[in-house]
C-alpha positions as CSV (number, residue, x, y, z in Angstrom):
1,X,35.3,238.3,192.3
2,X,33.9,241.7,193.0
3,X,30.3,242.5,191.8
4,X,27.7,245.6,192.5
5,X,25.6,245.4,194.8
6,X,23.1,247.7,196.7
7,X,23.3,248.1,200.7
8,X,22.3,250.6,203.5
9,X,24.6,252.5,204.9
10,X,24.2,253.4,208.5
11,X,25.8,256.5,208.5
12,X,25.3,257.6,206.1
13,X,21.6,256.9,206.2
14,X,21.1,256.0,202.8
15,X,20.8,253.1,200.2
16,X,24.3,252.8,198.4
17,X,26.0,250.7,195.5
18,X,29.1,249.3,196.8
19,X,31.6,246.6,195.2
20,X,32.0,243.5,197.5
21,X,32.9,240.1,198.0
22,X,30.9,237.2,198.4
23,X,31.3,235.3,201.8
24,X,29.3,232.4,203.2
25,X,28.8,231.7,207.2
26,X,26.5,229.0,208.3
27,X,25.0,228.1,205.3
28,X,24.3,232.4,204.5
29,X,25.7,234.0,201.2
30,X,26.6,237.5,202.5
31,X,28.2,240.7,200.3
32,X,30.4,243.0,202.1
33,X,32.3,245.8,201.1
34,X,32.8,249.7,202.0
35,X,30.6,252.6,201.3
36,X,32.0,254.5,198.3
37,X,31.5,257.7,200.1
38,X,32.3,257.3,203.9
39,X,34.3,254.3,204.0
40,X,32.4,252.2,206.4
41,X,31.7,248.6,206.0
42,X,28.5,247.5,204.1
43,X,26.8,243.8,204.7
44,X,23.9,242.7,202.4
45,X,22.3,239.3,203.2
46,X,21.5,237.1,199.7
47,X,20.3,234.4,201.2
48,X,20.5,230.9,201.7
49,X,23.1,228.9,199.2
């Protein structure tokens, strides 16, 4: 299930909305996806499940 979210790109530089998918490590929800306009990988931290 892909959802919006919002993530900083490093190279970018700049805050970006990218479509990801929801994973969980060690008790963590993470999004990750690409940026829409370079291509490199986004992470976003949610939080705890």
């Amino acid at each position: 299930m892909a959802a919006m979210y919002t993530g900083y790109c490093v190279k970018c530089k700049e805050k970006r909305d990218f479509s990801g998918q929801v994973h969980e490590t060690n008790g963590r929800r993470m999004a990750k996806g690409t940026c829409p306009t370079c291509g490199t990988k986004i992470n976003r931290i949610l939080g705890k499940a």
